[in-house]
N, CA and C of each residue as an Amber inpcrd file, in Angstrom:
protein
   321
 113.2370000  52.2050000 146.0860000 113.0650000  53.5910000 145.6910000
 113.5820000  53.7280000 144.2520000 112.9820000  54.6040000 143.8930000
 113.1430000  54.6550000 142.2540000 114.4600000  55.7230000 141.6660000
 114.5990000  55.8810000 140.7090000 116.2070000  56.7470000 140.7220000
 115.3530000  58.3430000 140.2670000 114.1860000  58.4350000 139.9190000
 113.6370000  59.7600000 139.9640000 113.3520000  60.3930000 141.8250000
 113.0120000  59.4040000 142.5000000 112.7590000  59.6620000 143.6420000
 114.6320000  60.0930000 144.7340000 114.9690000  59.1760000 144.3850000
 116.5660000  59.4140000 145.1660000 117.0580000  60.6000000 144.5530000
 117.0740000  61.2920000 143.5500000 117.4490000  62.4210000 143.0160000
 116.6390000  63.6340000 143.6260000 115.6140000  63.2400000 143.7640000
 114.8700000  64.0380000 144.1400000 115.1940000  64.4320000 146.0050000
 114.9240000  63.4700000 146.1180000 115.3510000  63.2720000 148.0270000
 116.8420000  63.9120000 148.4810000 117.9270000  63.4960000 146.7650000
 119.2650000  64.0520000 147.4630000 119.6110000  65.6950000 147.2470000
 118.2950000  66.5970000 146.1760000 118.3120000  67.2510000 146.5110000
 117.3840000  68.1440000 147.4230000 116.5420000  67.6040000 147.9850000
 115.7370000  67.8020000 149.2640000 117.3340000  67.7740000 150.5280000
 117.5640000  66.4300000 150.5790000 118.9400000  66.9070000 151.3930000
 120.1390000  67.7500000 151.3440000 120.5410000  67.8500000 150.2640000
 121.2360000  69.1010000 149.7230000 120.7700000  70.8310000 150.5610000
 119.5120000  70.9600000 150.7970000 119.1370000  71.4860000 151.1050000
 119.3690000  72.1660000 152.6130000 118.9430000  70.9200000 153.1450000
 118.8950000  70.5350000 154.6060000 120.2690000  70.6850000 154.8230000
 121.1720000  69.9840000 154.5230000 122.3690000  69.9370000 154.6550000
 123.2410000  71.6370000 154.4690000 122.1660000  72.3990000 153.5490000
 122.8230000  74.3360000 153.6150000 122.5900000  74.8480000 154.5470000
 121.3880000  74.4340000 155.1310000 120.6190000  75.2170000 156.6140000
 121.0810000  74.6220000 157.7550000 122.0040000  73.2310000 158.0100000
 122.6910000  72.7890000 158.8530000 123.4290000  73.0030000 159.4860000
 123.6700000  74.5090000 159.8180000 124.8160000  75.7890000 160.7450000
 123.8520000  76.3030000 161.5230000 124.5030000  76.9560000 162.5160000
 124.1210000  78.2140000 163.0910000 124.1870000  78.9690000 162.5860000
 125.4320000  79.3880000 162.0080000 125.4910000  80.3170000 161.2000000
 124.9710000  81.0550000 160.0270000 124.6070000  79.9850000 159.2480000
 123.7870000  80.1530000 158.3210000 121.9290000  79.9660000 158.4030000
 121.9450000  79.4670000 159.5670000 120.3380000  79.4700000 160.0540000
 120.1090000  81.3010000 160.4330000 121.0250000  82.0780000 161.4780000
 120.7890000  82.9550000 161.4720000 120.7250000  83.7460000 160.5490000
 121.8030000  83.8070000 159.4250000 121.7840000  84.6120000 158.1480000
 120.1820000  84.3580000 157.4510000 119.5560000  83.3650000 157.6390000
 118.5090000  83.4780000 157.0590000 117.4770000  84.2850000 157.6630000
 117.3540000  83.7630000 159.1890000 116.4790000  84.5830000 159.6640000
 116.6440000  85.9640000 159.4850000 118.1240000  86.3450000 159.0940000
 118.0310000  87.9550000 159.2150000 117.6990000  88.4560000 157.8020000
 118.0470000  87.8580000 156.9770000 117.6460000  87.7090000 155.4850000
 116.2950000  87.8270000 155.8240000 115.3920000  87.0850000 156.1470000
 113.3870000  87.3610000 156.6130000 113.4490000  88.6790000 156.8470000
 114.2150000  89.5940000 157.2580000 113.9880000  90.6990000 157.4390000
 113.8250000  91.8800000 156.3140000 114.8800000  91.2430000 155.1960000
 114.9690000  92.0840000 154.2250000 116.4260000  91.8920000 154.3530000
 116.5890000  92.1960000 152.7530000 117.8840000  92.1170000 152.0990000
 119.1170000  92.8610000 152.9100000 120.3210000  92.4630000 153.3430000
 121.4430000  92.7530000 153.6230000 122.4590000  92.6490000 152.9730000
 123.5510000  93.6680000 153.1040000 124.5050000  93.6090000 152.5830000
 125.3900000  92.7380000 153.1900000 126.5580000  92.2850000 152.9030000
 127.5300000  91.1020000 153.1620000 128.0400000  91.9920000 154.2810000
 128.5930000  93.0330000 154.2790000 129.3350000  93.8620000 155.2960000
 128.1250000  93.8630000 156.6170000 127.4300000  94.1200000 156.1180000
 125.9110000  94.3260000 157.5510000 125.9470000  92.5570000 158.2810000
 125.6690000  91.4150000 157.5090000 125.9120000  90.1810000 157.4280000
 127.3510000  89.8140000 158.4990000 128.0970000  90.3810000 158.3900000
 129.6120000  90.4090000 158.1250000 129.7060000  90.6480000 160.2520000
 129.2560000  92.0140000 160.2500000 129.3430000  93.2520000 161.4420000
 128.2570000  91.8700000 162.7730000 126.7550000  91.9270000 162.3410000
 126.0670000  90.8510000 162.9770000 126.9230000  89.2570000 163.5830000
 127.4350000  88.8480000 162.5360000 127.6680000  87.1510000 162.8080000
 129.0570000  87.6180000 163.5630000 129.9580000  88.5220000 163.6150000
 131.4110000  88.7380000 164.1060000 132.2250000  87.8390000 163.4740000
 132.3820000  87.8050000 162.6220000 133.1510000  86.7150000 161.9570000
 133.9030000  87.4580000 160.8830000 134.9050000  86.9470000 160.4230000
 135.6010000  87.3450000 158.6750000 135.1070000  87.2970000 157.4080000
 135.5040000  87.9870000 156.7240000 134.2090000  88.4000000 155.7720000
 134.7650000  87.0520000 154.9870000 135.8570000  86.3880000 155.1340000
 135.6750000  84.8340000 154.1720000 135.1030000  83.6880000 154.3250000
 134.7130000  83.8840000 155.9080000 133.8840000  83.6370000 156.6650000
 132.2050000  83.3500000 156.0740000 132.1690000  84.3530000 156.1360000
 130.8520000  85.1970000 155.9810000 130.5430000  84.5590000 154.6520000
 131.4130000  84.4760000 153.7700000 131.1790000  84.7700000 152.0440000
 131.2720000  83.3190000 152.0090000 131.9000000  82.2790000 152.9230000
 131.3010000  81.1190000 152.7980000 130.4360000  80.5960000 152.9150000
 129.5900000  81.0670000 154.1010000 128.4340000  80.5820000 154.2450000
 127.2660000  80.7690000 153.4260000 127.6550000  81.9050000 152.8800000
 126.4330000  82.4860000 151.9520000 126.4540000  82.0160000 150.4960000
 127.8780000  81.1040000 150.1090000 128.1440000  81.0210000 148.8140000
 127.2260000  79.4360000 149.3220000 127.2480000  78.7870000 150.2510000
 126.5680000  77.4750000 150.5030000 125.3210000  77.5370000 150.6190000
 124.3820000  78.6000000 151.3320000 123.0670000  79.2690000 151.2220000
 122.4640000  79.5890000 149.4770000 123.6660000  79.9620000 148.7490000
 123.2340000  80.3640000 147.5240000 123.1910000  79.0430000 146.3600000
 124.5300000  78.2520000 146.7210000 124.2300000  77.2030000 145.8040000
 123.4070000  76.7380000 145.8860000 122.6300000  76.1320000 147.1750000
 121.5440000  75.4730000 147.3880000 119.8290000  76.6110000 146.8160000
 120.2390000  77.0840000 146.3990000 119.1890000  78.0290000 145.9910000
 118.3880000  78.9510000 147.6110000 118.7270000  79.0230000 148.0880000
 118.2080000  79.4950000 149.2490000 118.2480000  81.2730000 149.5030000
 119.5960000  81.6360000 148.8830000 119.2720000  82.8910000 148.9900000
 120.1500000  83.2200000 146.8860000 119.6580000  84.5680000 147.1180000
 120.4980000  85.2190000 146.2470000 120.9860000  86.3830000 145.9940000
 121.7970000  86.9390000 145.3570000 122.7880000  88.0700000 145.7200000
 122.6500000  88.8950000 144.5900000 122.9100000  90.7030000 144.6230000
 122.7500000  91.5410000 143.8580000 123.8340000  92.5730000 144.0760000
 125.0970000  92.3050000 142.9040000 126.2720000  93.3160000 143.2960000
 125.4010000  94.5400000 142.8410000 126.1180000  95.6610000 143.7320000
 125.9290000  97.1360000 143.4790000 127.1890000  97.8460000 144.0520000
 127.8310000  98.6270000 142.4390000 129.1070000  98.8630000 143.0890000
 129.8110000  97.8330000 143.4460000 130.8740000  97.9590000 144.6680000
 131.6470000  97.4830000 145.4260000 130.9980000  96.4640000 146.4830000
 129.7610000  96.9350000 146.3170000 129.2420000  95.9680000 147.7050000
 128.2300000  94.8990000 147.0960000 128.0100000  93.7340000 147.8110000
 126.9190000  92.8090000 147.7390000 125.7960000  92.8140000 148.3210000
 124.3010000  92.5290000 147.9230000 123.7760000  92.3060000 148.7050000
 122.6220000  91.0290000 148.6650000 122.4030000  90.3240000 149.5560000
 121.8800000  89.2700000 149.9010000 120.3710000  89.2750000 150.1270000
 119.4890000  88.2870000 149.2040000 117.8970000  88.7220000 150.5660000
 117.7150000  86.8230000 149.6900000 116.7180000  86.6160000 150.3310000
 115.7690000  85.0960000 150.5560000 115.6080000  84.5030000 148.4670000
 115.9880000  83.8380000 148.3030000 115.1190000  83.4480000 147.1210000
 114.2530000  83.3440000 147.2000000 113.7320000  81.9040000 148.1030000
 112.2250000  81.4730000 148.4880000 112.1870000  82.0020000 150.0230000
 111.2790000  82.9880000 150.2290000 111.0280000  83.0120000 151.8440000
 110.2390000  81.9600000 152.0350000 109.9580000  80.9770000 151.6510000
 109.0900000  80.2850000 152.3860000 110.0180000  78.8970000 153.0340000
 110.8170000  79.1820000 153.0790000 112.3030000  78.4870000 153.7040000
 111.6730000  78.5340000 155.0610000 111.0350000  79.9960000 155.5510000
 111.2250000  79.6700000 156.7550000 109.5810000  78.9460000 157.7420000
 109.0560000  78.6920000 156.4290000 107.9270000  77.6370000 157.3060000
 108.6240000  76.5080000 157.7740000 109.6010000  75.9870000 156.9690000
 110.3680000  74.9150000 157.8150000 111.2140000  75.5580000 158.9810000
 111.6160000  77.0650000 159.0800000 112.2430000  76.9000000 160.4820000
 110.9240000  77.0640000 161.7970000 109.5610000  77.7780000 161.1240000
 108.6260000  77.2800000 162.3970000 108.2520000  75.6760000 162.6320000
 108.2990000  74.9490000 161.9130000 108.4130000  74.0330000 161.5790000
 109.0240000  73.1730000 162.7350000 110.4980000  73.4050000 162.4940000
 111.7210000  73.1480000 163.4370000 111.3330000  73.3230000 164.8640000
 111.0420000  74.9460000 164.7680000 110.2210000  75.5820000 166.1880000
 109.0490000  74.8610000 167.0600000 108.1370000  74.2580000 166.5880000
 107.4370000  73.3430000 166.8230000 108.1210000  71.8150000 167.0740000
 108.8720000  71.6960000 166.7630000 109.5090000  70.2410000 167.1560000
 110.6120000  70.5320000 168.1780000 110.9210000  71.5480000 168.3550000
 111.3750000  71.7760000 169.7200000 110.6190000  71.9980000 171.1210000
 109.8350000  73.0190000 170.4400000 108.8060000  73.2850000 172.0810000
 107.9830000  71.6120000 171.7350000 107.6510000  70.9650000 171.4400000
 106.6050000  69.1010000 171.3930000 107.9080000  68.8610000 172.4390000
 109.2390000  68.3730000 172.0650000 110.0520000  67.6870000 172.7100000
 110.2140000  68.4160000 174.2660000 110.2910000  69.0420000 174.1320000
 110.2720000  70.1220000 175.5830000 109.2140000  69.6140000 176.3140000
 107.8550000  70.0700000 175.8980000 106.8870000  69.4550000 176.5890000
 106.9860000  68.3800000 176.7770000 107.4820000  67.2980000 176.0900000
 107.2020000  65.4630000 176.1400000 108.2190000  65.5410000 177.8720000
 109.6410000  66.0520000 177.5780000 110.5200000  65.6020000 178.6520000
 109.7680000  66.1370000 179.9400000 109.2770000  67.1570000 179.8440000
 108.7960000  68.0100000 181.3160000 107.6590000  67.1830000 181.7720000
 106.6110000  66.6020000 180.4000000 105.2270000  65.4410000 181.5200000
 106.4010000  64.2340000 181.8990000 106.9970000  63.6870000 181.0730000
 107.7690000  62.6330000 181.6520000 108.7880000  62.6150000 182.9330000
 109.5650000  64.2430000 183.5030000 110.3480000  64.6670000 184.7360000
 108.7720000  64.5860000 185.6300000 107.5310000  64.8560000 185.0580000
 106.5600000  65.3090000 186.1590000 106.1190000  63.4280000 186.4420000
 106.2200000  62.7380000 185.6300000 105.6050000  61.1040000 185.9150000
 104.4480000  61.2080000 185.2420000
């Protein structure tokens, strides 16, 4: 592999590696909804807002989402929505495996 290609791949994994929570998988999906504030973010996941402000500072480095202070408050929505063709994506490689185990329990 070439050193343009491994750069490339480690930030393809970089990536993978932001969306690698629960936590932050849901923040996205709710992000698909439209922009939230950190406190709304905050109230949803039940967690501490340093909590909270971590996960999203790891969502953001990776370019995945981005943030717009107003006032006192933050708010969060999708850089690229198209983030989440890879979580149907995902979705599909769960229900395949599902099906594979259930013909294989059936023989």
């Amino acid at each position: 592999m070439d050193a343009h290609t491994q750069a490339r791949l480690e930030v393809h994994a970089q990536i993978i590696k932001a969306l690698a929570h629960p936590t932050r998988m849901f923040i996205v999906q709710e992000l698909a909804q439209g922009e939230r504030c950190v406190c709304e973010l905050r109230e949803m996941i039940g967690a501490d807002m340093s909590t909270v402000s971590k996960h999203l500072s790891v969502l953001k480095n990776a370019g995945i989402v981005e943030d717009d202070k107003r006032g006192l408050q933050v708010f969060y929505r999708l850089q690229c929505p198209c983030i989440l063709g890879f979580f149907d994506c995902i979705e599909n490689v769960v229900k395949e495996n599902a099906e594979r185990r259930m013909a294989l329990a059936r023989g």
